[in-house]
Structure formats: C-alpha cells, structure tokens
PyMOL Python script that loads the backbone (N, CA, C, O; Angstrom):
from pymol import cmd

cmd.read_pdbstr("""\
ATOM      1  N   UNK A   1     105.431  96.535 189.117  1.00  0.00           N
ATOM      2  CA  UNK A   1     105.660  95.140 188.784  1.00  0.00           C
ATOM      3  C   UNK A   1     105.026  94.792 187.441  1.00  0.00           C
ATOM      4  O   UNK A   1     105.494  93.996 186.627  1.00  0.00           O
ATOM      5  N   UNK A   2     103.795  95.555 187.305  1.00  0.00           N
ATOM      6  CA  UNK A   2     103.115  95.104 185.927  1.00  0.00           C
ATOM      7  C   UNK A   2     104.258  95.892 184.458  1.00  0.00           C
ATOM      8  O   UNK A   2     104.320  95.444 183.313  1.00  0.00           O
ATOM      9  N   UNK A   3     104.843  96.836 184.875  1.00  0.00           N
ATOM     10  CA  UNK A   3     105.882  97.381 183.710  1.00  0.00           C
ATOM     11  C   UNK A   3     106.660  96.194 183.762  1.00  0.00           C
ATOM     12  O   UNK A   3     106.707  95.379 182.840  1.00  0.00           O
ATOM     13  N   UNK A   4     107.228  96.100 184.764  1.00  0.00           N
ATOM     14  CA  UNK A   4     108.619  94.921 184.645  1.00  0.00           C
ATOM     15  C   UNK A   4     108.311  93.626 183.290  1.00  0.00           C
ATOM     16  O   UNK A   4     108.841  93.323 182.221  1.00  0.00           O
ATOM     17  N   UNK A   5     106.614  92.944 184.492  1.00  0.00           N
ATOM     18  CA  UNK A   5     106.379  92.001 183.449  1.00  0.00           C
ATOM     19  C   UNK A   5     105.910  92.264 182.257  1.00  0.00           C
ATOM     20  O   UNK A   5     105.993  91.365 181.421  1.00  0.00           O
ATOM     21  N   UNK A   6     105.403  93.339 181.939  1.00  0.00           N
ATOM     22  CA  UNK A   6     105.411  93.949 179.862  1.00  0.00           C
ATOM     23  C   UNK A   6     106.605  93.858 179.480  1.00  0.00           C
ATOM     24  O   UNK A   6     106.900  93.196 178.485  1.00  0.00           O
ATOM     25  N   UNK A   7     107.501  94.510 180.209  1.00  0.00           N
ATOM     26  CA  UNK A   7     109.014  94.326 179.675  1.00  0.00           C
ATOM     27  C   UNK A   7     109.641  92.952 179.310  1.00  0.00           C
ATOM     28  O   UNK A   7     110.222  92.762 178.242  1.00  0.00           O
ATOM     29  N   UNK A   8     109.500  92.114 180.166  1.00  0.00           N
ATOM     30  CA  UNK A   8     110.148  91.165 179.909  1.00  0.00           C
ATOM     31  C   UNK A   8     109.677  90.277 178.898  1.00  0.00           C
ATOM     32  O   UNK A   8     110.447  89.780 178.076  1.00  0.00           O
ATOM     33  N   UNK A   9     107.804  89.932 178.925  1.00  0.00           N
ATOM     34  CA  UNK A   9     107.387  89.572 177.868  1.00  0.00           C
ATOM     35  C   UNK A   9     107.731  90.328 176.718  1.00  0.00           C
ATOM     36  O   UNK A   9     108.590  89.639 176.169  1.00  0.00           O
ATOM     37  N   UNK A  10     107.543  91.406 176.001  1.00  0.00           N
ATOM     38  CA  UNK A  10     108.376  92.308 175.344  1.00  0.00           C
ATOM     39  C   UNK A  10     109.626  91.948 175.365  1.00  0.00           C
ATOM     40  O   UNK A  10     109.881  91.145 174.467  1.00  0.00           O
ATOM     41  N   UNK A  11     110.079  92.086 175.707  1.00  0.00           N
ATOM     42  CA  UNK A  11     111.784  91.495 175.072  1.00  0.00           C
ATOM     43  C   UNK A  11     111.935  89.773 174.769  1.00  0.00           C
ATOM     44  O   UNK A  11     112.816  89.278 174.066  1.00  0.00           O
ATOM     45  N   UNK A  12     110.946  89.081 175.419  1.00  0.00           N
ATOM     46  CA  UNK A  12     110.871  87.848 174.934  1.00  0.00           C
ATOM     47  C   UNK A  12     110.353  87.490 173.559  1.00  0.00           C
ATOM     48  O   UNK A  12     110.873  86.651 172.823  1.00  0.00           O
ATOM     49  N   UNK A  13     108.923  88.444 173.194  1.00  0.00           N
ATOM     50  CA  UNK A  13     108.693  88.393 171.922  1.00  0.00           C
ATOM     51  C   UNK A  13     109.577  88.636 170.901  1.00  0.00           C
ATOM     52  O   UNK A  13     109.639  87.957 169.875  1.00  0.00           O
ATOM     53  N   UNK A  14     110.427  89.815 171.216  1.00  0.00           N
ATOM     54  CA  UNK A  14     111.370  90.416 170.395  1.00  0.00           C
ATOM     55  C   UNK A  14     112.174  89.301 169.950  1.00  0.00           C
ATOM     56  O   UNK A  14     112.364  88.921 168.795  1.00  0.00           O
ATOM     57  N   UNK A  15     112.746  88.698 171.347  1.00  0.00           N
ATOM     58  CA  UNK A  15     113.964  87.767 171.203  1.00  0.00           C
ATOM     59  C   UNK A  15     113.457  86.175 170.329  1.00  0.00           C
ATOM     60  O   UNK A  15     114.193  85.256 169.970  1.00  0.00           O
ATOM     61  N   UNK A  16     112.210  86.284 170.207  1.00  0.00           N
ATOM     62  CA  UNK A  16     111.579  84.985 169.216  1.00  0.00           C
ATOM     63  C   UNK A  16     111.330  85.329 168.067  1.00  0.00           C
ATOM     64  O   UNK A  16     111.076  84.656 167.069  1.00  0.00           O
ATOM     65  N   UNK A  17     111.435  86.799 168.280  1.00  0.00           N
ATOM     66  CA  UNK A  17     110.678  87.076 166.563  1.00  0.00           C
ATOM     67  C   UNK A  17     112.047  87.129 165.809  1.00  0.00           C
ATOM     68  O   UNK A  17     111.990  86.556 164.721  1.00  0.00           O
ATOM     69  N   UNK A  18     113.389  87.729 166.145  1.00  0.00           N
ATOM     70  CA  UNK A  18     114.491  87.614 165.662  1.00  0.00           C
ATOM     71  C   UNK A  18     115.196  85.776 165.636  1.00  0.00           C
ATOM     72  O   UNK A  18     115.883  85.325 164.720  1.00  0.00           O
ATOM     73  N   UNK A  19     114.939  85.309 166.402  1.00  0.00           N
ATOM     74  CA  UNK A  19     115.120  83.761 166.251  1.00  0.00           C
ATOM     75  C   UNK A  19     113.988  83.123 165.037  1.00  0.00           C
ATOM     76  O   UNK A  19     114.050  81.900 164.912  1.00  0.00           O
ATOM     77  N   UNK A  20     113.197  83.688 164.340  1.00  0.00           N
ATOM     78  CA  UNK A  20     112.303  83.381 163.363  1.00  0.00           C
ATOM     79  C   UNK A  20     112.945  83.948 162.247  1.00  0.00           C
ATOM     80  O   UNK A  20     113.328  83.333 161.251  1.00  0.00           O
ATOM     81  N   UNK A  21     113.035  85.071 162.452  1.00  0.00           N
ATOM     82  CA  UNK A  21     113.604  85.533 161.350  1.00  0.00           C
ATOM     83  C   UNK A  21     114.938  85.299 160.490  1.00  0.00           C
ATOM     84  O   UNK A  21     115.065  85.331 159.266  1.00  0.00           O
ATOM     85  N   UNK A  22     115.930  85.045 161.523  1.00  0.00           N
ATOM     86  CA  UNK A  22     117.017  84.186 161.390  1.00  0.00           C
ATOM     87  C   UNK A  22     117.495  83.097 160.886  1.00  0.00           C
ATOM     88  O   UNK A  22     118.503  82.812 160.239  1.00  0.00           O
ATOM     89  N   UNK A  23     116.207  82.285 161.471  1.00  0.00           N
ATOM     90  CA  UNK A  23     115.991  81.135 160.879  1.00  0.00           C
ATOM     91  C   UNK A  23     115.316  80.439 159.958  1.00  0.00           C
ATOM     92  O   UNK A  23     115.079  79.231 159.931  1.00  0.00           O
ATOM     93  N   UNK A  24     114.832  81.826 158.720  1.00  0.00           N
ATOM     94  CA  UNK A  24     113.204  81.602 158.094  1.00  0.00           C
ATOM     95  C   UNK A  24     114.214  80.570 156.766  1.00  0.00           C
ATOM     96  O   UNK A  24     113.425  79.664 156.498  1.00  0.00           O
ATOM     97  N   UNK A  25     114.981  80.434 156.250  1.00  0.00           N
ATOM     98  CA  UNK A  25     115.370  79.256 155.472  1.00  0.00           C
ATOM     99  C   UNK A  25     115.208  78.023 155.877  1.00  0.00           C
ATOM    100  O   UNK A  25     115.213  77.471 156.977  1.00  0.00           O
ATOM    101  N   UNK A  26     115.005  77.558 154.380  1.00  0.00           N
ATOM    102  CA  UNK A  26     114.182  75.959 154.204  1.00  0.00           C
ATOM    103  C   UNK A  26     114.443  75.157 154.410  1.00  0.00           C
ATOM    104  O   UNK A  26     115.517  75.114 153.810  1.00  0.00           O
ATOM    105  N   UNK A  27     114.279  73.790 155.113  1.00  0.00           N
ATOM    106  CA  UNK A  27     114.604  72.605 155.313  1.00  0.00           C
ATOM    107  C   UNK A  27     114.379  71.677 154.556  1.00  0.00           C
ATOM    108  O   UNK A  27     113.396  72.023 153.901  1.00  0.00           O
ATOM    109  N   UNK A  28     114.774  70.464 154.173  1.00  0.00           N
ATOM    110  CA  UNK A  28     113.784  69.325 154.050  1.00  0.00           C
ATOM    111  C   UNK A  28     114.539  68.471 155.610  1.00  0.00           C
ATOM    112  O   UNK A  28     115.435  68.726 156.415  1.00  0.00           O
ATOM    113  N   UNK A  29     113.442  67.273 155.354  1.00  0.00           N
ATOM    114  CA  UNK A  29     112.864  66.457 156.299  1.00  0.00           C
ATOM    115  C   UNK A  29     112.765  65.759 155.137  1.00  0.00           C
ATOM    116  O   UNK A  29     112.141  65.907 154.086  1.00  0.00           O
ATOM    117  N   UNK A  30     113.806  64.673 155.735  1.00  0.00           N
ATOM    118  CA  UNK A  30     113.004  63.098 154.770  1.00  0.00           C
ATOM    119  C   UNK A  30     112.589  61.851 155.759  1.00  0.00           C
ATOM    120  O   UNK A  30     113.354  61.332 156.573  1.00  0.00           O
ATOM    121  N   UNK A  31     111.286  61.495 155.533  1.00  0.00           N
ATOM    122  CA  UNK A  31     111.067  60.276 156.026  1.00  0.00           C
ATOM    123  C   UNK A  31     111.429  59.004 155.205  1.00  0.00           C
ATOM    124  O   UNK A  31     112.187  59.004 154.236  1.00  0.00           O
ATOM    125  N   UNK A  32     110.791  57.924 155.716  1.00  0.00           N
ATOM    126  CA  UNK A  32     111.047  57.053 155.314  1.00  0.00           C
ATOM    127  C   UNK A  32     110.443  56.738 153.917  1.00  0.00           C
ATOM    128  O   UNK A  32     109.826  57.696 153.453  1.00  0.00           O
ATOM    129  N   UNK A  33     110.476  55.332 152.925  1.00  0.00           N
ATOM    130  CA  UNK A  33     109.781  55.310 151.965  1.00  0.00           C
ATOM    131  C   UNK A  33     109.974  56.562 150.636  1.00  0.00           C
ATOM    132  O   UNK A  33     109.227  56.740 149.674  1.00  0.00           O
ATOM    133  N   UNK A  34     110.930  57.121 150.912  1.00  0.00           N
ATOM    134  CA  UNK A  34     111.151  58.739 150.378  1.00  0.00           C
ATOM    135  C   UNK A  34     110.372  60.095 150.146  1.00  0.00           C
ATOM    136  O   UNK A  34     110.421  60.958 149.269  1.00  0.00           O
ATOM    137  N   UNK A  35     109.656  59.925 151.263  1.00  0.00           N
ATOM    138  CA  UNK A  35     108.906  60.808 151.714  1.00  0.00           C
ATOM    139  C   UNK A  35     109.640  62.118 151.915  1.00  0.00           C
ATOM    140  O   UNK A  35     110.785  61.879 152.297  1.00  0.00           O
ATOM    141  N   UNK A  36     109.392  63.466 151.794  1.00  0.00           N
ATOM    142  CA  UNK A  36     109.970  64.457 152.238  1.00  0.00           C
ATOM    143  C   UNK A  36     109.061  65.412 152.509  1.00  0.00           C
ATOM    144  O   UNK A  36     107.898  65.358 152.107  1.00  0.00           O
ATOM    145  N   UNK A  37     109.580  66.427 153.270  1.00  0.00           N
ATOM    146  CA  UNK A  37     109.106  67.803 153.868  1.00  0.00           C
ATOM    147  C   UNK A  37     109.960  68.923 153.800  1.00  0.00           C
ATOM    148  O   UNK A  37     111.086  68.979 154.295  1.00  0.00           O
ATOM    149  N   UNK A  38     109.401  69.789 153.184  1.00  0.00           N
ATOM    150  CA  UNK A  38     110.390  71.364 152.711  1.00  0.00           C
ATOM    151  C   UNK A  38     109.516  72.414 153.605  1.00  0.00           C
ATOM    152  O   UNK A  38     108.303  72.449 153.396  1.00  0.00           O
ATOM    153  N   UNK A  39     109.900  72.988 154.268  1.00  0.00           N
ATOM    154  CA  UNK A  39     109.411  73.981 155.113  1.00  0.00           C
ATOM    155  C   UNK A  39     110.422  75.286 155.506  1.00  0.00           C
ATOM    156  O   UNK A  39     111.427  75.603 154.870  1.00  0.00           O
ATOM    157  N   UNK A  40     109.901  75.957 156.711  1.00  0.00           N
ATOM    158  CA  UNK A  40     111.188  76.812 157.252  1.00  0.00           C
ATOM    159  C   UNK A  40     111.704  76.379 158.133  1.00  0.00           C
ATOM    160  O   UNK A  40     110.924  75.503 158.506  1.00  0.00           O
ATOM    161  N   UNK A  41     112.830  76.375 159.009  1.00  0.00           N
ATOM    162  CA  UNK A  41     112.978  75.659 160.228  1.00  0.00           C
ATOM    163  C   UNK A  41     112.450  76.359 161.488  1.00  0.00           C
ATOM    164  O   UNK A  41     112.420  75.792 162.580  1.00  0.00           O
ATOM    165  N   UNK A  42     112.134  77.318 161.335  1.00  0.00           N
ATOM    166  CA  UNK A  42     111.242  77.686 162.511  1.00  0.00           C
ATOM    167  C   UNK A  42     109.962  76.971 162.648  1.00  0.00           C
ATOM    168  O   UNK A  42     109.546  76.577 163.737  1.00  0.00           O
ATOM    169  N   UNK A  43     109.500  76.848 161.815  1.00  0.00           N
ATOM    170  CA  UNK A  43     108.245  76.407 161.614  1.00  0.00           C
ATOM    171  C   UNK A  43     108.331  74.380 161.904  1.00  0.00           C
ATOM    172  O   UNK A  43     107.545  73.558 162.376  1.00  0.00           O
ATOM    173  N   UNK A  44     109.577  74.320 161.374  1.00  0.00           N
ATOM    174  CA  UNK A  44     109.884  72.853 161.861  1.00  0.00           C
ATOM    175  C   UNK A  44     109.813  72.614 163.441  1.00  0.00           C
ATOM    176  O   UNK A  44     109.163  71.735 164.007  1.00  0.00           O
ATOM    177  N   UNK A  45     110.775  73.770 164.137  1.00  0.00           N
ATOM    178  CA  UNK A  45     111.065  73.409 165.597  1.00  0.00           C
ATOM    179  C   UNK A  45     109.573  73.784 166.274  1.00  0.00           C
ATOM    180  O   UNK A  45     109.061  73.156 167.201  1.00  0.00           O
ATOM    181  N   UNK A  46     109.035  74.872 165.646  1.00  0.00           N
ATOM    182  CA  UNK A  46     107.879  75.220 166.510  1.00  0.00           C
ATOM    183  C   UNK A  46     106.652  73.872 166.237  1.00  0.00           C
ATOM    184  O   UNK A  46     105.832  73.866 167.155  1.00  0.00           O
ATOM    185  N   UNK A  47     106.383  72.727 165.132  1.00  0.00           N
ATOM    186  CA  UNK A  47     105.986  71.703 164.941  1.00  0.00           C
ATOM    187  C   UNK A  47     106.282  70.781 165.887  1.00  0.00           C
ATOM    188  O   UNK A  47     105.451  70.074 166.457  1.00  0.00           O
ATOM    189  N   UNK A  48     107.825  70.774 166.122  1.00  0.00           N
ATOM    190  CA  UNK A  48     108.341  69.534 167.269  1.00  0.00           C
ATOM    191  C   UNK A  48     108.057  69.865 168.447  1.00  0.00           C
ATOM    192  O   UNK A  48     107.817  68.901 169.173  1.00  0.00           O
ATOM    193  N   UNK A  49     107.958  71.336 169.147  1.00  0.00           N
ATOM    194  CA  UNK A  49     107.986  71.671 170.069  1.00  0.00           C
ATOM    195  C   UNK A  49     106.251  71.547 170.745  1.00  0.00           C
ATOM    196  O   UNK A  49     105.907  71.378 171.915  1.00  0.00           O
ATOM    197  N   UNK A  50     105.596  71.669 169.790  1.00  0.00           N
ATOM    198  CA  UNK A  50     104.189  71.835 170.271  1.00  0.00           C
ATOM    199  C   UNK A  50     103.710  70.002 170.016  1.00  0.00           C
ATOM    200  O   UNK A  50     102.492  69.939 170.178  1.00  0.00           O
ATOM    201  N   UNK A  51     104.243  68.712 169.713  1.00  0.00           N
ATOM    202  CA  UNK A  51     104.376  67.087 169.510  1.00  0.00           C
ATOM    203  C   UNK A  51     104.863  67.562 171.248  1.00  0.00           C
ATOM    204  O   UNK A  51     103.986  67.807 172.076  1.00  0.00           O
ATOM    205  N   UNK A  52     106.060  67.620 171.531  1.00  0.00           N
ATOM    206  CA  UNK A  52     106.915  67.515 172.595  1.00  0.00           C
ATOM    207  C   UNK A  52     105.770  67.657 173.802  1.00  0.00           C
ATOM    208  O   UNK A  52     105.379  66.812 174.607  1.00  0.00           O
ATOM    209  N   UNK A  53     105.357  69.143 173.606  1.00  0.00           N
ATOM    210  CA  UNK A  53     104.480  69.420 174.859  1.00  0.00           C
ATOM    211  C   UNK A  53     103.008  68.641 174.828  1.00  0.00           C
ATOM    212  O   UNK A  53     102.533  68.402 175.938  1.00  0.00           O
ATOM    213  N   UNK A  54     102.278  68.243 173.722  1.00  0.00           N
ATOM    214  CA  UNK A  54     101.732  67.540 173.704  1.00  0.00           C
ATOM    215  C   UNK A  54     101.846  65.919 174.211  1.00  0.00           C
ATOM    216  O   UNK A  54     101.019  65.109 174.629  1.00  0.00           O
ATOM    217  N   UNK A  55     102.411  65.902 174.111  1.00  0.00           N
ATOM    218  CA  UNK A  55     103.214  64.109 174.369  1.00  0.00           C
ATOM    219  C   UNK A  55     102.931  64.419 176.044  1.00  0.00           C
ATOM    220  O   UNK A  55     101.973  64.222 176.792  1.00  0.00           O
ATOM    221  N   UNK A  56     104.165  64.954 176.191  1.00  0.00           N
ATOM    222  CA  UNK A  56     103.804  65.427 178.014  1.00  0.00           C
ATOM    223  C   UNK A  56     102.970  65.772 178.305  1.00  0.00           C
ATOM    224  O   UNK A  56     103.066  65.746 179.532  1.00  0.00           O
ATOM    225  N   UNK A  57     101.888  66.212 178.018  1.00  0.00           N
ATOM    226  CA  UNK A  57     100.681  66.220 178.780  1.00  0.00           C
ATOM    227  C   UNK A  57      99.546  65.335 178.688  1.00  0.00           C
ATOM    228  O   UNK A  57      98.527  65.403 179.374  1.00  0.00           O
ATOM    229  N   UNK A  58      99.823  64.454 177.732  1.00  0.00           N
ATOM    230  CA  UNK A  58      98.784  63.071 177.588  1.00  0.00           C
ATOM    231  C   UNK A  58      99.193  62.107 178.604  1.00  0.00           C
ATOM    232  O   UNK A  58      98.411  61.352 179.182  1.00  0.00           O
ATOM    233  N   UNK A  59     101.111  62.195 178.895  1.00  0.00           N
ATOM    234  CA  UNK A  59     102.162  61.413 179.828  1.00  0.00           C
ATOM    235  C   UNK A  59     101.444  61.823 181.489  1.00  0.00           C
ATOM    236  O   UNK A  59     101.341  61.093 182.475  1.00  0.00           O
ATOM    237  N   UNK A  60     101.117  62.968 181.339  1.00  0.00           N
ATOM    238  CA  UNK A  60     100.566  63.228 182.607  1.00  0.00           C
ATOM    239  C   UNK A  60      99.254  63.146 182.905  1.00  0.00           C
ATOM    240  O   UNK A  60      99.051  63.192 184.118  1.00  0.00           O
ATOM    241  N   UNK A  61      98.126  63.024 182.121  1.00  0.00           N
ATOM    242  CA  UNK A  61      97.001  62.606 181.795  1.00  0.00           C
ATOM    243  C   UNK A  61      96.229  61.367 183.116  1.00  0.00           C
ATOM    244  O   UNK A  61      95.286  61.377 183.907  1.00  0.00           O
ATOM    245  N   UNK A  62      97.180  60.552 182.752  1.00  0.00           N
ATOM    246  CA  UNK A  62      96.689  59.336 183.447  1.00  0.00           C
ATOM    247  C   UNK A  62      96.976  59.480 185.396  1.00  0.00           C
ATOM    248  O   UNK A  62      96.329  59.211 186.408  1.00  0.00           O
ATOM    249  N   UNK A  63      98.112  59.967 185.119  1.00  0.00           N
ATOM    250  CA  UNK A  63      98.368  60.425 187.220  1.00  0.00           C
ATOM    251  C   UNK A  63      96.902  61.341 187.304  1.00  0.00           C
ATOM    252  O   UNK A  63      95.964  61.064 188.051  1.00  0.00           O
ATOM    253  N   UNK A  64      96.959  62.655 186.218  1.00  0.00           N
ATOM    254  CA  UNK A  64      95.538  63.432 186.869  1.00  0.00           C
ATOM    255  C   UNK A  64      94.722  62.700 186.858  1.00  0.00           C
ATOM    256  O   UNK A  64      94.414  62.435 188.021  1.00  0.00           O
ATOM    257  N   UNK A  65      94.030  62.071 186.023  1.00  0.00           N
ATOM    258  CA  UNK A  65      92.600  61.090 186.508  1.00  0.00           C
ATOM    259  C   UNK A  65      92.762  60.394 187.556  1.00  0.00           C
ATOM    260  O   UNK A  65      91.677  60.185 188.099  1.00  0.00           O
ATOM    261  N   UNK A  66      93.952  59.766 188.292  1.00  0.00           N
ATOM    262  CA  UNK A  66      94.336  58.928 189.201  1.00  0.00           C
ATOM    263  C   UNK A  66      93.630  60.044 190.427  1.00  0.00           C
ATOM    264  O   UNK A  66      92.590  59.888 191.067  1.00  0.00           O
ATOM    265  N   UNK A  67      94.662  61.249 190.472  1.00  0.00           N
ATOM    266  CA  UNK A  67      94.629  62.122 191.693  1.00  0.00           C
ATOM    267  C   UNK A  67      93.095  62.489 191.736  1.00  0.00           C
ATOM    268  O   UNK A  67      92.427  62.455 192.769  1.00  0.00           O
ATOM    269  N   UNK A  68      92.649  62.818 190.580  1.00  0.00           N
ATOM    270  CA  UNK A  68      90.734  62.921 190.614  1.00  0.00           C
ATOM    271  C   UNK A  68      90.045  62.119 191.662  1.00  0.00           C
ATOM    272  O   UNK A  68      89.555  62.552 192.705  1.00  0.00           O
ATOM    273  N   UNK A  69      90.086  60.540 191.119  1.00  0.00           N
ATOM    274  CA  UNK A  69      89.131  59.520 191.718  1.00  0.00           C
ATOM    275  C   UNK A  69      89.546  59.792 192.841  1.00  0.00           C
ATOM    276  O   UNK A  69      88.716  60.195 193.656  1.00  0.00           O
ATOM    277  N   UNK A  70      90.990  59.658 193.254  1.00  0.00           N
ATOM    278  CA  UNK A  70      91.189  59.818 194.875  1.00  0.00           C
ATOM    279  C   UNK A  70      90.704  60.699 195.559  1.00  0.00           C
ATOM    280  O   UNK A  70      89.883  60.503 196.455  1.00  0.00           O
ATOM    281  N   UNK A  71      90.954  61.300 195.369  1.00  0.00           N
ATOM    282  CA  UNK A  71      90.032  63.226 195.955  1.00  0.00           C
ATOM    283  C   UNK A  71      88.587  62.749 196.084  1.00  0.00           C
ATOM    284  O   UNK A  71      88.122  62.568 197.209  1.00  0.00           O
ATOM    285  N   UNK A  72      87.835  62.531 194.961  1.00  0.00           N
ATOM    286  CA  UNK A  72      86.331  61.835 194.984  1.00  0.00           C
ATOM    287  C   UNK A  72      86.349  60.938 196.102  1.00  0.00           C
ATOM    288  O   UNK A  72      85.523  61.190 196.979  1.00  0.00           O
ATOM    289  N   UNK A  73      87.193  59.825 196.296  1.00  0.00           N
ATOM    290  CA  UNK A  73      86.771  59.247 197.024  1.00  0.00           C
ATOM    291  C   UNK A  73      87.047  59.467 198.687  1.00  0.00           C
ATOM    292  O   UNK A  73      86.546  58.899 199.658  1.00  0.00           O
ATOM    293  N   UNK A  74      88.046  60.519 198.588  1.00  0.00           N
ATOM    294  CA  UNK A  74      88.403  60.928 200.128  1.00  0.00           C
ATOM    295  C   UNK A  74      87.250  61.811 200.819  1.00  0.00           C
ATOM    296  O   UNK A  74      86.878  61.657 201.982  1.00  0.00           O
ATOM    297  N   UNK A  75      86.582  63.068 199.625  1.00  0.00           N
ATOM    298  CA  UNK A  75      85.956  63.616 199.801  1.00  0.00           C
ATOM    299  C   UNK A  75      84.375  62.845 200.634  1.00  0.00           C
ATOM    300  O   UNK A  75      83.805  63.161 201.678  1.00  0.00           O
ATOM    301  N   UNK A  76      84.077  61.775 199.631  1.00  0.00           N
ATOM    302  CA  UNK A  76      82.928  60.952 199.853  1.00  0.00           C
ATOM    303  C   UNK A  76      83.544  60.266 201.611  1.00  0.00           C
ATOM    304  O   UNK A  76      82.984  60.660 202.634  1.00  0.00           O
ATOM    305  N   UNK A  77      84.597  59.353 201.665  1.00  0.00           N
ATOM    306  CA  UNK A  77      85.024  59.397 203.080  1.00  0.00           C
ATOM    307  C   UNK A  77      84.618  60.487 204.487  1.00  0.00           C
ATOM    308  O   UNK A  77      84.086  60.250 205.572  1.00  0.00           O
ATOM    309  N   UNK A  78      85.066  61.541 203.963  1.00  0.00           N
ATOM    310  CA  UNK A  78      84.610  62.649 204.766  1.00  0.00           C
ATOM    311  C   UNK A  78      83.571  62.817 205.077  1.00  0.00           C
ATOM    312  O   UNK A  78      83.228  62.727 206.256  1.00  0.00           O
ATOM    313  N   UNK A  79      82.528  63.196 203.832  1.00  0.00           N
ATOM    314  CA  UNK A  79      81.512  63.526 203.950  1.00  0.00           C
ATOM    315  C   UNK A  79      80.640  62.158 204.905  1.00  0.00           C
ATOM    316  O   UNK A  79      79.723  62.489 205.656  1.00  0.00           O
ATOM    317  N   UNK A  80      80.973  60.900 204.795  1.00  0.00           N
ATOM    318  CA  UNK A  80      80.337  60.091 205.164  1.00  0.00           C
ATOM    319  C   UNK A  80      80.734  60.291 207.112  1.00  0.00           C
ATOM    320  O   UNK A  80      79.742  60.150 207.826  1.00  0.00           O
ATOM    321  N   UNK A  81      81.625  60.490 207.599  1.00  0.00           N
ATOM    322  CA  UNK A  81      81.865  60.750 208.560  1.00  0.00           C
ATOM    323  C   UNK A  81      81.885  61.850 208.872  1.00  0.00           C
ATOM    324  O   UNK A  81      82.794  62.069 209.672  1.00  0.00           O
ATOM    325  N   UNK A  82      81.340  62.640 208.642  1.00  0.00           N
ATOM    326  CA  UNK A  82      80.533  64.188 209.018  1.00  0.00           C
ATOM    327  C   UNK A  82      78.747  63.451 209.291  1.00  0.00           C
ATOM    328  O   UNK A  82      78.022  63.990 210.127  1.00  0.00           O
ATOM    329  N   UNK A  83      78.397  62.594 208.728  1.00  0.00           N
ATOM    330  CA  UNK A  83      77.019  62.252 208.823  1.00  0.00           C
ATOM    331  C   UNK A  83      76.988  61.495 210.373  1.00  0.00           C
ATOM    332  O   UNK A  83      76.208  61.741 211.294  1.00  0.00           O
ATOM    333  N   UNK A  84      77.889  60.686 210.344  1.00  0.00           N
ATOM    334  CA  UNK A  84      77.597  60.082 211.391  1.00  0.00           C
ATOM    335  C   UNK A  84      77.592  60.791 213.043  1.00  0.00           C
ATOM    336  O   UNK A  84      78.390  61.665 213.383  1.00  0.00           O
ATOM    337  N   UNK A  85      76.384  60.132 214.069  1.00  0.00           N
ATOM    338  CA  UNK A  85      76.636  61.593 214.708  1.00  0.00           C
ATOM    339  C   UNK A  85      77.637  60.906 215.689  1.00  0.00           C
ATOM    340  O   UNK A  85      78.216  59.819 215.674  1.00  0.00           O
ATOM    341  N   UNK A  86      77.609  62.097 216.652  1.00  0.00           N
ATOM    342  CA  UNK A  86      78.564  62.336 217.114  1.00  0.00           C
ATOM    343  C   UNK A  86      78.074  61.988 218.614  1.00  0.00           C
ATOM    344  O   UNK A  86      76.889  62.206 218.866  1.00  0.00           O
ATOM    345  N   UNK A  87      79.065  61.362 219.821  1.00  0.00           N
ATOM    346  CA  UNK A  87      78.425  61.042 221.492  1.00  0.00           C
ATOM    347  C   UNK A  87      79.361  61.763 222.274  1.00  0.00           C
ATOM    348  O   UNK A  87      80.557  61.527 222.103  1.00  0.00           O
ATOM    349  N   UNK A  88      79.021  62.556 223.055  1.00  0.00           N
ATOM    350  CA  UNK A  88      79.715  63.477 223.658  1.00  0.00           C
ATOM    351  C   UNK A  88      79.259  63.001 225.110  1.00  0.00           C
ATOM    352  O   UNK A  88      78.078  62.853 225.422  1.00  0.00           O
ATOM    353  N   UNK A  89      80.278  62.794 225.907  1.00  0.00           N
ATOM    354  CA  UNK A  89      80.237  61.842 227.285  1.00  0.00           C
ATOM    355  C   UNK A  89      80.116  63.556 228.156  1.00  0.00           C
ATOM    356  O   UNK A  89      80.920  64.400 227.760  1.00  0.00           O
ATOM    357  N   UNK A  90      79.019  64.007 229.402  1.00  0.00           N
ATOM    358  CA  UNK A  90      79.319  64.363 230.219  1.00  0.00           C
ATOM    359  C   UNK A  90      79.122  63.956 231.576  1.00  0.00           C
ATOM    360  O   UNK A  90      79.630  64.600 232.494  1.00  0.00           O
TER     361      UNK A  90
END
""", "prot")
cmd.dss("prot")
cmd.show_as("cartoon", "prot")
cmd.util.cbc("prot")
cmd.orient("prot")
C-alpha cells in the first residue's frame, strides 16, 4: 500500500510540474486605478488558490471556537457530576 501511495503522489507531482511548465507564460492582471501585475500564470493560480483556501479556513474559524467552548463546557458538566456522590438504595 505504501508503493501504491508513492506512486500516486509521484504521478501527481509529475502531473503539476507539467501543468507549470505549460503554463510558465506571462500574464498581466490589471487592477483598478491602473494598477497592474505581470507574472506567470501558474504562479497567478497558485496565488488565488492559496487566498481561496485561506478565506475558508478563517470561514471556518469561528464554528471551531464555537465547537471548543462547547466541549469545555460539557466536559466541566461531566466532570461536575462525577463529583457528586452517588446513593445506592439496598
């Protein structure tokens, strides 16, 4: 199983490094105000792509701190009713 997954990573690198290479001609990018940007377009998409995943994980940011406190406070729940004792009728 560990060949398989070298392989496949391996052919994935391959298959990005030829999508780089392919694509190593220049862009511009104009903003606003007449601003511009000359680059490669790989280097463009791999810019947007790493904004993209960034964005989404700040988007998800706020649920994880949510799911945190809750856990904290279920945990503290628990623990508080583990203290209390216990009456066992015989």
């Amino acid at each position: 199983m560990r060949y398989i997954s070298g392989l496949i990573k391996l052919m994935l690198f391959v298959l990005l490094l030829s999508f780089a290479i392919a694509n190593s001609g220049l862009v511009v990018l104009h903003y606003y105000f007449g601003y511009q940007w000359q680059a490669p377009l790989v280097l463009i998409i791999l810019v947007v792509y790493v904004l993209g995943a960034a964005t989404g994980v700040m988007a998800c940011l706020g649920y994880l701190f949510r799911q945190r406190r809750e856990l904290q406070s279920l945990r503290a729940a628990l623990a508080a009713c583990r203290s209390l004792p216990t009456h066992r009728a015989h």
